[in-house]
C-alpha positions in Angstrom: -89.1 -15.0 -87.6 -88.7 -18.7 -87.9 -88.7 -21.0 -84.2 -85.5 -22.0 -84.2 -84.1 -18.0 -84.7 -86.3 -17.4 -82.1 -84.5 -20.2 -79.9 -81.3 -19.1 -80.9 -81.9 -15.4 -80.0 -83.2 -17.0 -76.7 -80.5 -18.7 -76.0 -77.8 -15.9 -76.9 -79.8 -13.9 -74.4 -79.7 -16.1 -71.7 -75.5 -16.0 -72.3 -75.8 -12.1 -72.4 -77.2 -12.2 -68.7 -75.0 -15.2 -67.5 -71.9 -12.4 -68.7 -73.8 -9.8 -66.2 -74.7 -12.2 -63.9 -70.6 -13.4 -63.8 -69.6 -9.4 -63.5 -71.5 -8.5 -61.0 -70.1 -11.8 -59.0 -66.4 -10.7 -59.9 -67.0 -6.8 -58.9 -68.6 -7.9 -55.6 -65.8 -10.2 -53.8 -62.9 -7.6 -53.2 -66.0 -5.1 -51.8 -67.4 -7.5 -49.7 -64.4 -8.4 -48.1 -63.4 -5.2 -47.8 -66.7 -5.1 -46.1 -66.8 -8.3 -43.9 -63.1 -7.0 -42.7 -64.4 -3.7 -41.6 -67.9 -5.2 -39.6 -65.4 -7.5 -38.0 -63.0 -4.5 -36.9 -66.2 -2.6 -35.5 -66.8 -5.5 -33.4 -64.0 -5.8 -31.8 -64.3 -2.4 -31.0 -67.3 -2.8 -29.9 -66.3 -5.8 -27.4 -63.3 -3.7 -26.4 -65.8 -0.4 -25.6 -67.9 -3.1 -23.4 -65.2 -4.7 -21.4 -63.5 -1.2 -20.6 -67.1 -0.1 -19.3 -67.0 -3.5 -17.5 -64.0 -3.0 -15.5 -64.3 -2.2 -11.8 -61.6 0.0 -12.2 -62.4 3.9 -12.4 -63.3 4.5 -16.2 -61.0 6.5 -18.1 -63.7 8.9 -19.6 -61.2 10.4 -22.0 -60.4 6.6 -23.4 -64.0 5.5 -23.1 -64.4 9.1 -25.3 -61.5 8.1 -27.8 -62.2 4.4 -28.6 -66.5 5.5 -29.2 -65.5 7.9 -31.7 -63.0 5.7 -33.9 -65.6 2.9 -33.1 -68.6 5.6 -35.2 -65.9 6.8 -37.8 -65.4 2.9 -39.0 -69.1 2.2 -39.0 -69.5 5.1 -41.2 -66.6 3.7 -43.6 -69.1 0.6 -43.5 -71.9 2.3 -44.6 -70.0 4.0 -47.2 -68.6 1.0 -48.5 -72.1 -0.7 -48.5 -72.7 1.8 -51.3 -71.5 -0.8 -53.6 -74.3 -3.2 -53.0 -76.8 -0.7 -54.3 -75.1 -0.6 -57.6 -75.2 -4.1 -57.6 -78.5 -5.1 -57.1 -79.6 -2.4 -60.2 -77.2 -4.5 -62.1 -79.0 -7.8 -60.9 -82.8 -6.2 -62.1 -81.6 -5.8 -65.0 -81.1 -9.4 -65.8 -84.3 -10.1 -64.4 -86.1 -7.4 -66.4 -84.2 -9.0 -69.5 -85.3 -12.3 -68.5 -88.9 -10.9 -68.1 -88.9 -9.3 -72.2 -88.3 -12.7 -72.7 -90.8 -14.9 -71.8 -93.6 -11.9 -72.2 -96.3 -13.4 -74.4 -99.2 -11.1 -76.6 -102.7 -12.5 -74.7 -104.2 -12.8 -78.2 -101.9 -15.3 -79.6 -99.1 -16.1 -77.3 -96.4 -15.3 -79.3 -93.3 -13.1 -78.0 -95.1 -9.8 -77.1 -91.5 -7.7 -78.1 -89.7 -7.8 -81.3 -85.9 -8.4 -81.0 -85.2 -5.3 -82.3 -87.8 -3.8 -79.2 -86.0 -6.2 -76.6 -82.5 -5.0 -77.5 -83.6 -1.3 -77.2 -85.0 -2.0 -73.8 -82.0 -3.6 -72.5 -80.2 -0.6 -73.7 -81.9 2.1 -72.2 -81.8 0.5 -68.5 -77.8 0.4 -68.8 -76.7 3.5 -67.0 -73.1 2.0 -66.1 -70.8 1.6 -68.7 -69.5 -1.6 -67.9 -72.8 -3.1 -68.7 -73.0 -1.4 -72.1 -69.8 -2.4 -72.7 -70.9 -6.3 -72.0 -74.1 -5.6 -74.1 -72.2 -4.2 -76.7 -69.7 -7.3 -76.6 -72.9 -9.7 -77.1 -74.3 -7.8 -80.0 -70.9 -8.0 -81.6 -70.7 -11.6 -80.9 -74.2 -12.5 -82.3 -73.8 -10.5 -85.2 -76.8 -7.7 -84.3 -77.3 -5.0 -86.2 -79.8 -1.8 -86.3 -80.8 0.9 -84.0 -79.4 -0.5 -81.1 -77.3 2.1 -79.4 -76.4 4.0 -76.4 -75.1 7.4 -75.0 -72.1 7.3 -73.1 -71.6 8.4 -69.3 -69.4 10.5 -70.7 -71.8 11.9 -73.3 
């Protein structure tokens, strides 16, 4: 394969991960301010929890009781809604892991030490969400790829 195929496959690559990179920025804002809301709610609580402790008045044990428990239900929402971040960050390694087939070079000669055809098969496999197949899928459309590049569905 000739340099300048090789920069151009590069380069098409390098938009391929700026597309994941932009959809994992897109699927993250409404979570995380989702998110940010709820930490900020819990704090309040929290400050609430401390100033009714604080008072010199008698402490209302069944309020004290009431306001703990919704306080530990919406810090359990947080975690569950932290779940997102996991996803995420699996969809962030696998621009990096792209980005490391890449610039992989054979020790003998220091050429590319994958094919194209070995590259686009393990960007593939890694793709357990189907949004990021479906990206993938857009790219090789776009540059006109062609093979044994496929994938099964979630669905499948």
């Amino acid at each position: 394969m000739s340099g300048s195929s090789n920069l151009s496959h590069t380069r098409n690559y390098i938009r391929l991960f700026q597309m994941q990179l932009h959809g994992v920025l897109e699927d993250m804002a409404a979570p995380a301010e989702v998110l940010s809301s709820q930490f900020s709610e819990s704090l309040l609580k929290l400050y609430d929890i401390r100033e009714h402790v604080a008072d010199d008045n008698q402490i209302d044990r069944q309020q004290l009781l009431d306001k703990v428990q919704t306080l530990i239900g919406e810090m359990f929402e947080c975690v569950s809604s932290m779940q997102f971040v996991d996803a995420k960050r699996q969809r962030i390694e696998h621009v990096a892991d792209g980005l490391s087939y890449l610039i992989e070079t054979d020790d003998t000669d220091n050429a590319m030490k994958y094919s194209w055809d070995q590259i686009n098969n393990m960007i593939i496999e890694q793709f357990k969400m189907d949004k990021e197949r479906n990206i993938y899928q857009k790219y090789l459309q776009e540059n006109n790829f062609s093979g044994s590049v496929g994938y099964k569905s979630e669905a499948n």
